[in-house]
ZAZAGU-643195 format. One record per atom (N, C-alpha, C): x negated, y, z. Coordinates in steps of 0.02 Angstrom, whole numbers, padded with zeros to 5 digits, always signed. Atoms other than C-alpha are relative to their C-alpha. Layout:
N
XYZ/...
***
This chain:
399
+00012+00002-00072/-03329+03846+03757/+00046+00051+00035/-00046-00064-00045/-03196+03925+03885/+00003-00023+00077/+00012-00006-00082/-03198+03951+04065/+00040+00039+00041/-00047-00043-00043/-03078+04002+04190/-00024+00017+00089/+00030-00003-00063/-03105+04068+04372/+00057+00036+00056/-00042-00041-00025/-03027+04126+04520/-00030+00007+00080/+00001+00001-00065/-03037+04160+04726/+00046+00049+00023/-00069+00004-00015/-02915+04149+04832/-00030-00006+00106/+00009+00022-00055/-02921+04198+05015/+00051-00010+00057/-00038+00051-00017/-02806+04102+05128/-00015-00048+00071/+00024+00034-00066/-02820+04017+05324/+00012-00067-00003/-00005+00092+00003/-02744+03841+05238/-00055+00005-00072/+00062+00038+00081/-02896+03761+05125/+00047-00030-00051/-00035+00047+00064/-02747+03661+05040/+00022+00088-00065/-00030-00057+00025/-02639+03854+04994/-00083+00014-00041/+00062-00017+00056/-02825+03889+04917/+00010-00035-00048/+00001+00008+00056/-02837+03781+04815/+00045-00041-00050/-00061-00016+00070/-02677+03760+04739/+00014+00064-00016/-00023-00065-00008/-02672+03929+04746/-00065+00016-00080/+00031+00003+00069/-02824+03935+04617/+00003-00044-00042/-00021+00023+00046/-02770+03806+04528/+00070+00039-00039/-00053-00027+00045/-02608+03883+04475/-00047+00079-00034/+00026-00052+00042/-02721+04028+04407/-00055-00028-00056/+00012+00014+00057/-02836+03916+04312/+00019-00046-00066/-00019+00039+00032/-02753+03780+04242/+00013+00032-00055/-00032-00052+00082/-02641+03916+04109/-00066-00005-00056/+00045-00024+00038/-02807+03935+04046/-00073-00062-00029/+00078+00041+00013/-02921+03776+04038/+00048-00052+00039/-00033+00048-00014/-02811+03625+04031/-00023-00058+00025/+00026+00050-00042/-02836+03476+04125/-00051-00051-00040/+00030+00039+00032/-02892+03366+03991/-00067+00007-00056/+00062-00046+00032/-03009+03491+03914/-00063+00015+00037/+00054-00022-00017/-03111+03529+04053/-00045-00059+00010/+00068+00029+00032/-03304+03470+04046/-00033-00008+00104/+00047+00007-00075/-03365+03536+04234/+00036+00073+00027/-00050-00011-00053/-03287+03608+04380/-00047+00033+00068/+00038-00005-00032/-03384+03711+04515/+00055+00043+00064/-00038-00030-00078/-03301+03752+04709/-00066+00031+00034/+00027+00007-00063/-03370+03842+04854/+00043+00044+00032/-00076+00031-00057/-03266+03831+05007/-00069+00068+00063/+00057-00052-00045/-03328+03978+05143/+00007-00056+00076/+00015+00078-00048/-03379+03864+05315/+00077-00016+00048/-00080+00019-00027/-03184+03884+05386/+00026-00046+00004/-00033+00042+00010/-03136+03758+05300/-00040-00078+00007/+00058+00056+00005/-03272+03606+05353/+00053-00047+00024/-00068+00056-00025/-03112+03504+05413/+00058-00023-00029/-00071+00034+00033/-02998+03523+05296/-00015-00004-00088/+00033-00016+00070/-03116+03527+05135/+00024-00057-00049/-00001+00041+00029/-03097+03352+05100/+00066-00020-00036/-00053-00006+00039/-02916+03340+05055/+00009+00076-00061/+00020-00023+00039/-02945+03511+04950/-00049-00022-00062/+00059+00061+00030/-03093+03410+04861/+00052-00045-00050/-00044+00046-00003/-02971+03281+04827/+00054+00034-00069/-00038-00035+00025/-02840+03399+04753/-00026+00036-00043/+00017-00032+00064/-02940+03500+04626/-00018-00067-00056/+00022+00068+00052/-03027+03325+04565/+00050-00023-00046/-00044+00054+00035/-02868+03240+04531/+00057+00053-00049/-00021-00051+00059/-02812+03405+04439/-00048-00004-00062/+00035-00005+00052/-02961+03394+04325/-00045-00075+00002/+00039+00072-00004/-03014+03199+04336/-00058-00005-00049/+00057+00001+00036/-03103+03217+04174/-00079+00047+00015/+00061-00058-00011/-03222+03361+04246/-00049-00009+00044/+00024+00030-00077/-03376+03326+04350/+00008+00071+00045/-00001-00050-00061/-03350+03434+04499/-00064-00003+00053/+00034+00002-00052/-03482+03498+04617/+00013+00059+00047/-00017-00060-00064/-03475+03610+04771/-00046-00004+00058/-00005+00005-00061/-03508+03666+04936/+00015+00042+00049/-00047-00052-00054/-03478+03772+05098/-00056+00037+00014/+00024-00084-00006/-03546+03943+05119/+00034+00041+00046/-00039-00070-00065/-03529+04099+05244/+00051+00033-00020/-00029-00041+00056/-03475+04188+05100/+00007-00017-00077/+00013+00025+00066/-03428+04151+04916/+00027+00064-00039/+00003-00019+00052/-03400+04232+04742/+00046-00004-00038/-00043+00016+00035/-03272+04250+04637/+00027+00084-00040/-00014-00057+00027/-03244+04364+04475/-00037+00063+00031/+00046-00054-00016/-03309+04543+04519/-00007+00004+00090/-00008-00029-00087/-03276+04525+04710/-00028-00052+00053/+00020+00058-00037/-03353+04446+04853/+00005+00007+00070/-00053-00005-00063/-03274+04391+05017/-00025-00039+00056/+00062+00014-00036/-03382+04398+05146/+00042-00009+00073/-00020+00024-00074/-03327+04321+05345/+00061-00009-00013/-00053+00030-00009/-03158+04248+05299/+00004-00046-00038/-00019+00062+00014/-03081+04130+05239/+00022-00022-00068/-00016+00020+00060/-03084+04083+05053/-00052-00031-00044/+00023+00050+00077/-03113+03986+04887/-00014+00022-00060/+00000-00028+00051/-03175+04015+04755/-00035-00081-00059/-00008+00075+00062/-03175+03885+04573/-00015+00045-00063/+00032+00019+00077/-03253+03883+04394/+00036-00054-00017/-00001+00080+00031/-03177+03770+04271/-00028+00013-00058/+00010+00000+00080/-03246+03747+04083/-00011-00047-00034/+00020+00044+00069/-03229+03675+03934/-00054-00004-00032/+00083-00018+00016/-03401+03625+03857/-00011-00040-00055/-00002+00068+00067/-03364+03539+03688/-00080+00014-00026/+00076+00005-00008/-03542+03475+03619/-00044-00001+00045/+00062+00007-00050/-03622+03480+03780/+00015-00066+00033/-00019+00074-00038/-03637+03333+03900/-00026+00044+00070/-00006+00004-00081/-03623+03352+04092/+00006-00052+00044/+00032+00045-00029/-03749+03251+04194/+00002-00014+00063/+00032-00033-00066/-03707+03244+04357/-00058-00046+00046/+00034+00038-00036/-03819+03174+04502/-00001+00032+00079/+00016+00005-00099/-03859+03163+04707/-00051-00046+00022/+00036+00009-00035/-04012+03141+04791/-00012+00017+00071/+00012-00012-00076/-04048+03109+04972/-00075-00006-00008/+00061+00017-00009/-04216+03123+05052/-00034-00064-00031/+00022+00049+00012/-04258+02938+05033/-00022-00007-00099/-00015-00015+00068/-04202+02950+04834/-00068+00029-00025/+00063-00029+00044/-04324+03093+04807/-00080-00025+00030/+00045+00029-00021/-04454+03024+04899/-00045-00034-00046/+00013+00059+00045/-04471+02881+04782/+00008+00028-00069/-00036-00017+00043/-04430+03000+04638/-00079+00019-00055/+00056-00050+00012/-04634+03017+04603/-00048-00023-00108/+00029+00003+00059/-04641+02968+04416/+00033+00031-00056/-00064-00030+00036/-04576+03053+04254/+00058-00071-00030/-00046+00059+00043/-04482+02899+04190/+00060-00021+00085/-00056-00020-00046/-04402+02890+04383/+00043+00072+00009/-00027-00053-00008/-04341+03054+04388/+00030+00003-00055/-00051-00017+00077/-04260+03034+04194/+00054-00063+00044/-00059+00067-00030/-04152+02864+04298/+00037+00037+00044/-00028-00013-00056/-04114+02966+04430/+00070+00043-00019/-00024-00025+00002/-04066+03105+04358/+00060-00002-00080/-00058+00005+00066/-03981+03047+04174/-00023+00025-00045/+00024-00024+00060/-04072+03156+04072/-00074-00028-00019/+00059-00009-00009/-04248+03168+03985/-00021+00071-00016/+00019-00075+00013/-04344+03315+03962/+00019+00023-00086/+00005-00034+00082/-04331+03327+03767/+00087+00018+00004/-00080+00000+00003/-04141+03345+03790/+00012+00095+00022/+00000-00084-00008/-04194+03536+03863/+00070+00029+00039/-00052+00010-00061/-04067+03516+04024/-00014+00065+00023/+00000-00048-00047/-04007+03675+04110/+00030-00020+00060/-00009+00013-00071/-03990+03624+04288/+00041+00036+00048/-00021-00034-00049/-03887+03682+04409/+00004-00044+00075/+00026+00048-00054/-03898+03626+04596/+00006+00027+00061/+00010-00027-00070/-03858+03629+04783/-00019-00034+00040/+00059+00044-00043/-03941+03574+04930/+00020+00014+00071/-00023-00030-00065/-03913+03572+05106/-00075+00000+00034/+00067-00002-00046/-04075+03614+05222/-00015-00039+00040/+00012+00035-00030/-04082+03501+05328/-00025-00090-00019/+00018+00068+00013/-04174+03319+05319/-00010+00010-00085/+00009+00018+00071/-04212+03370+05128/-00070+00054-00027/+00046-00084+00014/-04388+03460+05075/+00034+00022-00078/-00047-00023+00034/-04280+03570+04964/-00072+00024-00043/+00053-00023+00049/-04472+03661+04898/-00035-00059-00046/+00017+00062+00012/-04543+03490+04860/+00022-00031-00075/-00063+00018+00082/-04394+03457+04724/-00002+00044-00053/-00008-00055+00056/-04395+03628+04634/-00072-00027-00026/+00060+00026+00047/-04590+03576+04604/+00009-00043-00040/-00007+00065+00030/-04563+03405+04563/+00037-00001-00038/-00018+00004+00057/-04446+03450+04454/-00031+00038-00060/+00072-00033+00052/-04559+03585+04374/-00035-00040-00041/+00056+00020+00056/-04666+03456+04323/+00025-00071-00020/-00041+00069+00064/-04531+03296+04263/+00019+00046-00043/-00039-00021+00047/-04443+03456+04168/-00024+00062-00023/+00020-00067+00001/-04557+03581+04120/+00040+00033-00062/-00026-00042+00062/-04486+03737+04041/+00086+00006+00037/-00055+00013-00010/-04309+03681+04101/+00026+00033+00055/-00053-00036-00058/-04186+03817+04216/+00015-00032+00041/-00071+00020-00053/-04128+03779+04382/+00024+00049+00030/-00063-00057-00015/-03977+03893+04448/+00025-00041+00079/-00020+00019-00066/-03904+03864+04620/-00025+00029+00061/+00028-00011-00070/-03950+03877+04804/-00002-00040+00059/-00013+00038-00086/-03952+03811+04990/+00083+00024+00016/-00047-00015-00038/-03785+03794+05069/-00025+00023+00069/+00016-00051-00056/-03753+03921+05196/+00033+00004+00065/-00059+00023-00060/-03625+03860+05314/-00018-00022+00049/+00010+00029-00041/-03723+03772+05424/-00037+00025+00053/+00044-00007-00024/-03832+03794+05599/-00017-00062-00001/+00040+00080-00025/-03886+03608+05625/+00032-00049-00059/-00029+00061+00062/-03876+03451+05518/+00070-00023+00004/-00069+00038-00004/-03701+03390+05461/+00031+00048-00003/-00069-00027-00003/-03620+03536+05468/+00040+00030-00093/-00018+00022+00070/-03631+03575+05274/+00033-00036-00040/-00035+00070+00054/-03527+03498+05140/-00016+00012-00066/+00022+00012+00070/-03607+03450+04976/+00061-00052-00032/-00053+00017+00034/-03475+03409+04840/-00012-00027-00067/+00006+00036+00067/-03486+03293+04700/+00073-00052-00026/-00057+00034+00026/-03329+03236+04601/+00051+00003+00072/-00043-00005-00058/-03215+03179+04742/-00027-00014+00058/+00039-00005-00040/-03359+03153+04859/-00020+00047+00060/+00037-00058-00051/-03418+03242+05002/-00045-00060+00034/+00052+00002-00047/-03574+03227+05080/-00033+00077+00046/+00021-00069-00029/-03685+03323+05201/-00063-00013+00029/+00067-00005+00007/-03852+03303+05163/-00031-00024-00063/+00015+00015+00062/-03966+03311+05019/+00004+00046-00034/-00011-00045+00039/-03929+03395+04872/+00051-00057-00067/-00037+00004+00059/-03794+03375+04707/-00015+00049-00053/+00002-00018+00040/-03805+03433+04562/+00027-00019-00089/-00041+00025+00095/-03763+03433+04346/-00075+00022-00028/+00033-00023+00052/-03901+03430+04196/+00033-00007-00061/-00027-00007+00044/-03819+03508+04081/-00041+00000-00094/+00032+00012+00069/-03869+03460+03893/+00060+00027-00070/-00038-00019+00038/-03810+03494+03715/+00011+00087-00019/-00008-00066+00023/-03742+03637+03644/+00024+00052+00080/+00006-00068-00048/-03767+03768+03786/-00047+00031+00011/+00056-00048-00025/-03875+03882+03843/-00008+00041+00045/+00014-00044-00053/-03929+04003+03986/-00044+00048-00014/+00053-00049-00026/-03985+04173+04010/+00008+00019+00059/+00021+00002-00062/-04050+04200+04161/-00023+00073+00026/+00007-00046-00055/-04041+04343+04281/-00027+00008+00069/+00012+00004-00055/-04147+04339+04418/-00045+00079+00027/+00027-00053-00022/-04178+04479+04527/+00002+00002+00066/+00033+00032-00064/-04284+04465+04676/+00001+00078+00038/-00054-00041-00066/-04214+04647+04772/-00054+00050+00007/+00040-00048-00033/-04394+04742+04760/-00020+00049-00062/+00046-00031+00062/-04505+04873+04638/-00073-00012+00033/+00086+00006-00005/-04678+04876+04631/-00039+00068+00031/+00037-00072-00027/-04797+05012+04730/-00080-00012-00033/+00059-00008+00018/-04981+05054+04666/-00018-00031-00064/+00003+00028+00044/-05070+04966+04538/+00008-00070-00016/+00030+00070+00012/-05102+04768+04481/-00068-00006+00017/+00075+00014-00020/-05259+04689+04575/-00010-00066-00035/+00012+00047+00014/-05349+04552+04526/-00027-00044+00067/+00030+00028-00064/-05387+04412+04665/-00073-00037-00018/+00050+00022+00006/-05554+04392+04679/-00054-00048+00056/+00018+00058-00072/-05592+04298+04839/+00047-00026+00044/-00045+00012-00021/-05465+04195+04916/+00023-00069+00037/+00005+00070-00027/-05440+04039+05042/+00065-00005+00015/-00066+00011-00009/-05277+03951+05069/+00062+00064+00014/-00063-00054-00011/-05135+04076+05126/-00037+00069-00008/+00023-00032-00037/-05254+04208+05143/-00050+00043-00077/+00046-00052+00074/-05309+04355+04980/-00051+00028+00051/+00060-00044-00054/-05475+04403+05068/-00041+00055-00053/+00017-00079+00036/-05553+04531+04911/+00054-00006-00071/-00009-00018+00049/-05460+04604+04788/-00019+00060-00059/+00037-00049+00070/-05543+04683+04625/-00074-00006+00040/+00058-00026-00006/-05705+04651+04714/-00009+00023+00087/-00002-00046-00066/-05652+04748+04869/+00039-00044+00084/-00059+00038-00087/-05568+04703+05067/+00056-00003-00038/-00072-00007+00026/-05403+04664+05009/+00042+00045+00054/-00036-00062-00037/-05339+04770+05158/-00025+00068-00018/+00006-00051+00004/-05427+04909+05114/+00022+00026-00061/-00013-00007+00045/-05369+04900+04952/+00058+00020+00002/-00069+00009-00037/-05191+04881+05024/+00005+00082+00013/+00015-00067-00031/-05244+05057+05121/-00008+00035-00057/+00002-00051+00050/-05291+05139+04970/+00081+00000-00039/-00060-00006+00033/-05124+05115+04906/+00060+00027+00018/-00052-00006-00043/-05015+05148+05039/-00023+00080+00022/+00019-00065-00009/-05126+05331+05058/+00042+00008-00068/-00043-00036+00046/-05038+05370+04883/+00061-00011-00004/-00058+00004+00030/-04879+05321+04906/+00067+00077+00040/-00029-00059-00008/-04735+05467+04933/+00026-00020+00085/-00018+00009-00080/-04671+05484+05129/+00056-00054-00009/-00057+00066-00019/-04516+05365+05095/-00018-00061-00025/+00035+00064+00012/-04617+05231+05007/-00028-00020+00047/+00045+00001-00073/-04744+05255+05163/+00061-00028+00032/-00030+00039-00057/-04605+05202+05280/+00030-00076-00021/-00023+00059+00000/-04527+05073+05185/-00075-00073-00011/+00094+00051+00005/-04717+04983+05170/+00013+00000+00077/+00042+00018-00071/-04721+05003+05372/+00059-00065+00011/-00044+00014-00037/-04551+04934+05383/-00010-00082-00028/+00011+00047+00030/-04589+04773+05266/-00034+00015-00055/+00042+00017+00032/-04706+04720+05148/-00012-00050-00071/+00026+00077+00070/-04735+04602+04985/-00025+00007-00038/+00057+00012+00032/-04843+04534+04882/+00036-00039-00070/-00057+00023+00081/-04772+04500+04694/-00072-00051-00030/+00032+00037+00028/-04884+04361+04610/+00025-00013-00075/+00007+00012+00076/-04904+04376+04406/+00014-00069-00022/+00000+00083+00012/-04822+04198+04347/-00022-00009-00060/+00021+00004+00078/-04877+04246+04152/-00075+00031+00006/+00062-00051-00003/-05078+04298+04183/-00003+00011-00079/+00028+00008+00059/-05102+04292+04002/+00048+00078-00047/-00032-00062+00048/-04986+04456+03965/-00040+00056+00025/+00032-00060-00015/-05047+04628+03970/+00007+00065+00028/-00036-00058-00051/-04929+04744+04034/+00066-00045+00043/-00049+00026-00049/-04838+04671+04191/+00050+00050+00032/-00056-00028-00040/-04661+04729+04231/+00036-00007+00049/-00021+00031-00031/-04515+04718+04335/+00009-00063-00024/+00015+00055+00027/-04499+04536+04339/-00020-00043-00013/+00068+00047+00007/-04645+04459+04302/-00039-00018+00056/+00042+00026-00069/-04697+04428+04472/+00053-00048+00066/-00033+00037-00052/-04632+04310+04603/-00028+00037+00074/-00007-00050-00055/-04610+04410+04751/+00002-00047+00084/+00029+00054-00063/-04680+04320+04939/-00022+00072+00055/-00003-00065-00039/-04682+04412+05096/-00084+00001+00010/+00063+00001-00013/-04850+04482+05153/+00005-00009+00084/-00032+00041-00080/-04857+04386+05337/-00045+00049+00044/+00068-00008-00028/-05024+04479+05413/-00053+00034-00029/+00093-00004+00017/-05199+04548+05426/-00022-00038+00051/+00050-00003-00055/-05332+04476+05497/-00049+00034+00000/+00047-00058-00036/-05428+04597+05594/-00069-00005-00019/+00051+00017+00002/-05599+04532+05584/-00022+00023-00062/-00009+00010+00077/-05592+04510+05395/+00027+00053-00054/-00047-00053+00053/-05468+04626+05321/+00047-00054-00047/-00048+00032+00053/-05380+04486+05231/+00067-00010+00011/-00079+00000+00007/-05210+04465+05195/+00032-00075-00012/-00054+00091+00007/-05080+04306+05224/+00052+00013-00028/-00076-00016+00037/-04952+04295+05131/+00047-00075-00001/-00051+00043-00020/-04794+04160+05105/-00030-00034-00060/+00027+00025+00096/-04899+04081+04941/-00089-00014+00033/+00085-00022+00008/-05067+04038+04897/-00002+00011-00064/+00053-00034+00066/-05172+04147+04797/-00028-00025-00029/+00059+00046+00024/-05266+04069+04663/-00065+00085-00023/+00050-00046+00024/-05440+04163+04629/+00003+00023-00072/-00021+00001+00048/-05408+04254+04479/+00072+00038-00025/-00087-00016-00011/-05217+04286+04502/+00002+00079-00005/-00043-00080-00004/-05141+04456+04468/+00058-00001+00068/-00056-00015-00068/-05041+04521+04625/+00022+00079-00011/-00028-00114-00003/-04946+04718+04639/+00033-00023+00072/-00032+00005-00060/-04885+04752+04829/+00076+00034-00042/-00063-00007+00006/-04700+04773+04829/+00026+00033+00062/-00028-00020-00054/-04591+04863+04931/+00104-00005+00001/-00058+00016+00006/-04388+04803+04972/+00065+00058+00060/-00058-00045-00054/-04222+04932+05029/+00053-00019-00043/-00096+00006+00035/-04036+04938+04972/-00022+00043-00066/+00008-00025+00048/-04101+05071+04856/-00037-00047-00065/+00014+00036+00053/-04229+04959+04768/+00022-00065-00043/-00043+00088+00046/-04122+04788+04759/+00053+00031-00043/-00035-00017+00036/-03999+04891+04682/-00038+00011-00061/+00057-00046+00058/-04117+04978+04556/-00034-00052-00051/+00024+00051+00026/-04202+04812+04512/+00064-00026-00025/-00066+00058+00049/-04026+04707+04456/+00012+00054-00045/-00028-00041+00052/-03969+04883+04369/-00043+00002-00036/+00067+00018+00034/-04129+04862+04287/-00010-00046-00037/+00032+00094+00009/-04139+04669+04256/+00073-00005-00070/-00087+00011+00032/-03940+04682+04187/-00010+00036-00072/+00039-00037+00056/-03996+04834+04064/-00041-00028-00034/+00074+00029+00062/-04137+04743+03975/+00021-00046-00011/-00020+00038+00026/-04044+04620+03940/-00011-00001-00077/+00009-00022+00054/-04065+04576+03751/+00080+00034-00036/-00055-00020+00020/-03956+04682+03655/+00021-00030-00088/+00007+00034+00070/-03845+04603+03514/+00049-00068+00038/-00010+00059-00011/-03799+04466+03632/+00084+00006-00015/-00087+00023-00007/-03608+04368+03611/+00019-00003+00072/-00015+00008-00091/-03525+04375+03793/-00012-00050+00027/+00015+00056+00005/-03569+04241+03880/+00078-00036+00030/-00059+00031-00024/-03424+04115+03921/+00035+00004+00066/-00027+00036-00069/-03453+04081+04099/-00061+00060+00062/+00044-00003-00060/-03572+04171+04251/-00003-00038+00060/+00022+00026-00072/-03635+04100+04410/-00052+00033+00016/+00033-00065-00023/-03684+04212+04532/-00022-00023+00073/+00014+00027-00054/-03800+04151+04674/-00033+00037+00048/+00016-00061-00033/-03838+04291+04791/-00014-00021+00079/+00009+00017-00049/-03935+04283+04954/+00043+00033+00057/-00046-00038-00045/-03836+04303+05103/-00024+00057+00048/+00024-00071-00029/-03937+04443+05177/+00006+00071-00045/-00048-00062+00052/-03875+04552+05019/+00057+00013+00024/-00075+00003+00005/-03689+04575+05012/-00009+00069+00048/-00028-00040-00049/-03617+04692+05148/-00067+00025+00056/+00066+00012-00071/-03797+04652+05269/-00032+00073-00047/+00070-00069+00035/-03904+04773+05118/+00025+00056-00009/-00023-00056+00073/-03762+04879+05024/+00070+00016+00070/-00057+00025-00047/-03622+04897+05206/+00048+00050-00024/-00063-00032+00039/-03538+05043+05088/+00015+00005-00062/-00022+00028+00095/-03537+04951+04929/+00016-00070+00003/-00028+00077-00009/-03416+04803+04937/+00001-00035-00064/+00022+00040+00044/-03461+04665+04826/-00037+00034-00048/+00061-00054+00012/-03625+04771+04785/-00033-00102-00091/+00042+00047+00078/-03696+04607+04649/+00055-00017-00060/-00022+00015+00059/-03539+04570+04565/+00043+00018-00025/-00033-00057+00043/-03456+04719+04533/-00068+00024-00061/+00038-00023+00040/-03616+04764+04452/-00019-00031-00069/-00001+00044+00079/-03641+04600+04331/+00055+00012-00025/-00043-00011+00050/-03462+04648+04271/-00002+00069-00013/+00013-00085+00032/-03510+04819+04232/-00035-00029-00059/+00045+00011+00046/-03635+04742+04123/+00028-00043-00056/-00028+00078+00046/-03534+04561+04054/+00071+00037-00022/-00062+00010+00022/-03359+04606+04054/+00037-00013+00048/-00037+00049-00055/-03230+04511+04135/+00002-00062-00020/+00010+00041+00000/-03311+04369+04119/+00017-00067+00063/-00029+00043-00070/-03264+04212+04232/-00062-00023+00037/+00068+00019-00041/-03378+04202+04359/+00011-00046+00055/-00011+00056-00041/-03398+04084+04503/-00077+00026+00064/+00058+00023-00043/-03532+04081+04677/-00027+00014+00040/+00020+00007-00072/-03585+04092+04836/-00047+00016+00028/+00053-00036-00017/-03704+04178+04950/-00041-00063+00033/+00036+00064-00019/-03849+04057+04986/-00039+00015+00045/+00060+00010-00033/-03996+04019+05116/-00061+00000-00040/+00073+00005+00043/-04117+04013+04977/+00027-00003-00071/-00027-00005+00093/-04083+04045+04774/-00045-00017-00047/+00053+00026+00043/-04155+03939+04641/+00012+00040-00059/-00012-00026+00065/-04181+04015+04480/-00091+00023-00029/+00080+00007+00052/-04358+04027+04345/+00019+00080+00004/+00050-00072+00011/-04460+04172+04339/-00078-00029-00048/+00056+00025+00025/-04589+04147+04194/+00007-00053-00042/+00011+00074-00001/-04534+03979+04148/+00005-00040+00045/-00004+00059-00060/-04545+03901+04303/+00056+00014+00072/-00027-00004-00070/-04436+03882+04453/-00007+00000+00039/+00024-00005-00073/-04427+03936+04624/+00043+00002+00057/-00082-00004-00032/-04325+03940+04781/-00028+00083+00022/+00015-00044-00003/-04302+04114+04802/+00048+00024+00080/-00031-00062-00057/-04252+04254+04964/+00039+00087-00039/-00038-00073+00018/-04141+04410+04957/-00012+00016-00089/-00004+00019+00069/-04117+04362+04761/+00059-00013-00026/-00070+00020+00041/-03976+04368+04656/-00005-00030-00062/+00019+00040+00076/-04002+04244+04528/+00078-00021-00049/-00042-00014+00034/-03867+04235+04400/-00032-00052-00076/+00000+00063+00055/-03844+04090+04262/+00048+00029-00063/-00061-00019+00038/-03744+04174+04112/-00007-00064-00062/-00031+00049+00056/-03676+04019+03986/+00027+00032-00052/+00006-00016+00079/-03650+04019+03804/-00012-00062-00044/+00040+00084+00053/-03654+03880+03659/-00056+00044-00030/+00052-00004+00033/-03817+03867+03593/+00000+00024-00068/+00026-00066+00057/-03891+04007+03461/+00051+00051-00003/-00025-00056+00013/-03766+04131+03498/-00027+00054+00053/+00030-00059-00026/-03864+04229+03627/-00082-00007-00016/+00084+00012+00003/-04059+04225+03685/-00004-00052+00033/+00035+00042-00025/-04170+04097+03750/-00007+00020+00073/+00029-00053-00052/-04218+04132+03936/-00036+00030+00005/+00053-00029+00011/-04334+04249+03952/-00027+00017+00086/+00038+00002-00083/-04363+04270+04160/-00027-00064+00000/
***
């Protein structure tokens, strides 16, 4: 398995991407490569399609997907309000590369497991790592990560929302020599590969683990027994004066996706903002529902802790592992320069502190898919990270 990468920034979309092609070709010949990944920052929504065009018919055999972003990814650096490209190519002998495109209508109709194996090319026993983009508009983007949860349980998805757009249409979703701009594209990747998975959702944990013990739709009303606000209050009395402010300044609520373990870390919780109290009550709304039962820890999010959490997430990695071939690095666009404004390319200078100089590839999103637990989610201010590998030379996923 080999993988080349590059970005290239540039005011002609064509000078891009011949411009990264003459850097990956040397390295991942035309007739070798397997799959092919672009994203184009929103500059270029006019002149994408002849670019499109021009990488394809450099790598005809490769499926290609893409799309347009504020900001994209490339190698350790990331190039935020101008104008550039950034490309993945790799070779993927033993694997197979599935691609597919669903519009609204598509998934709509998508509600059985034996439709969703037509749609999408694979079946579940095949143990598909997914990757996938989506444009927001006219598509319930949450709807799909479930529904695929439960045609592919167990099974990674990597990707995000394109970020280029305010209103419908202005997005470009990229498949082979295709463009569209709406929906979602994507590859299920099978065969000899594998993914470990980096996802890090930007917060730490404050106080202890509660248990939810009374709880109606959006809304934790006792925890352990007690008001869930007052519980909240008891926690926020012990925390140190700069924890105290960053609790006034925002809030979250981490939800346990493994109840069945015993000591919960970073990690182990899917992280949802806390929306509210109500007064009356003392209960708490949050961006989720609580099930009765559920483990929750409040969370608290700054530049200090999203940093702290990936240098964290990157470190525990298992040790032992082979490098991995390829990264993809899907980082929300309220990170970058918005969290870290005197640490330039703050996510992927840091995964190559950790990988190497590995070839990386990817784009700051509206929303970042990637499993926590086993299962998938669309995630906020999350840097989710896909590291590739042929199968049994690293780990299994373990987020």
């Amino acid at each position: 398995m080999k993988f080349a990468s590059g970005l290239i920034s540039s005011a002609s979309a064509a000078a891009c991407a011949e411009g990264l092609l003459d850097r990956v070709t040397p390295q991942v010949r035309s007739g070798d490569a397997d799959l092919a990944l672009l994203f184009a920052s929103a500059h270029f929504e006019d002149e994408l399609t002849a670019a499109v065009e021009t990488v394809h018919s450099a790598y005809p055999s490769a499926t290609l997907i893409g799309c347009t972003a504020e900001s994209v990814i490339g190698g350790d650096k990331e190039l935020e309000g101008r104008p550039a490209m950034s490309l993945i190519v790799g070779s993927m002998p033993g694997a197979e590369v599935r691609p597919f495109r669903l519009n609204r209508h598509q998934h709509a109709s998508a509600r059985s497991r034996g439709t969703w194996e037509a749609l999408i090319g694979v079946s579940p026993e095949s143990e598909p790592v997914f990757i996938a983009l989506a444009d927001p508009f006219n598509f319930d983007i949450l709807a799909f990560v479930e529904d695929l949860n439960d045609a592919f349980p167990g099974c990674p998805l990597f990707g995000g929302v394109a970020s280029a757009a305010e209103k419908p249409g202005q997005n470009i979703l990229v498949l082979d020599g295709e463009i569209h701009r709406d929906g979602l594209v994507g590859v299920a990747l099978c065969g000899d590969v594998e993914v470990e998975a980096v996802v890090s959702q930007g917060c730490r944990p404050i106080g202890k683990p509660f248990i939810v013990t009374k709880s109606q739709n959006r809304f934790i009303k006792e925890l352990g027994g007690k008001v869930a606000w007052e519980q909240l209050q008891t926690v926020i009395n012990e925390l140190t004066e700069d924890e105290e402010h960053l609790a006034q300044q925002a809030l979250f609520v981490g939800r346990a996706i493994n109840e069945y373990k015993s000591d919960f870390r970073r990690g182990d919780f899917l992280i949802q903002t806390l929306l509210g109290v109500e007064k009356n009550t003392g209960a708490l709304a949050i961006a989720g529902i609580p099930k009765i039962g559920s483990t929750v820890q409040f969370h608290v999010r700054d530049a200090a802790a999203a940093d702290e959490d990936l240098r964290q997430l990157l470190a525990a990695r298992t040790p032992g592992l082979s490098p991995p071939a390829a990264a993809l690095l899907f980082s929300c666009n309220g990170r970058g320069s918005r969290m870290w404004p005197d640490v330039p390319h703050h996510d992927a200078s840091m995964l190559h502190e950790h990988i190497g100089e590995t070839p990386t590839a990817g784009f700051f999103c509206s929303g970042e898919f990637g499993p926590i637990g086993g299962r998938n989610f669309v995630h906020g201010f999350t840097a989710s990270i896909a590291l590739l590998r042929p199968r049994g030379r690293g780990a299994s996923p373990t987020q």
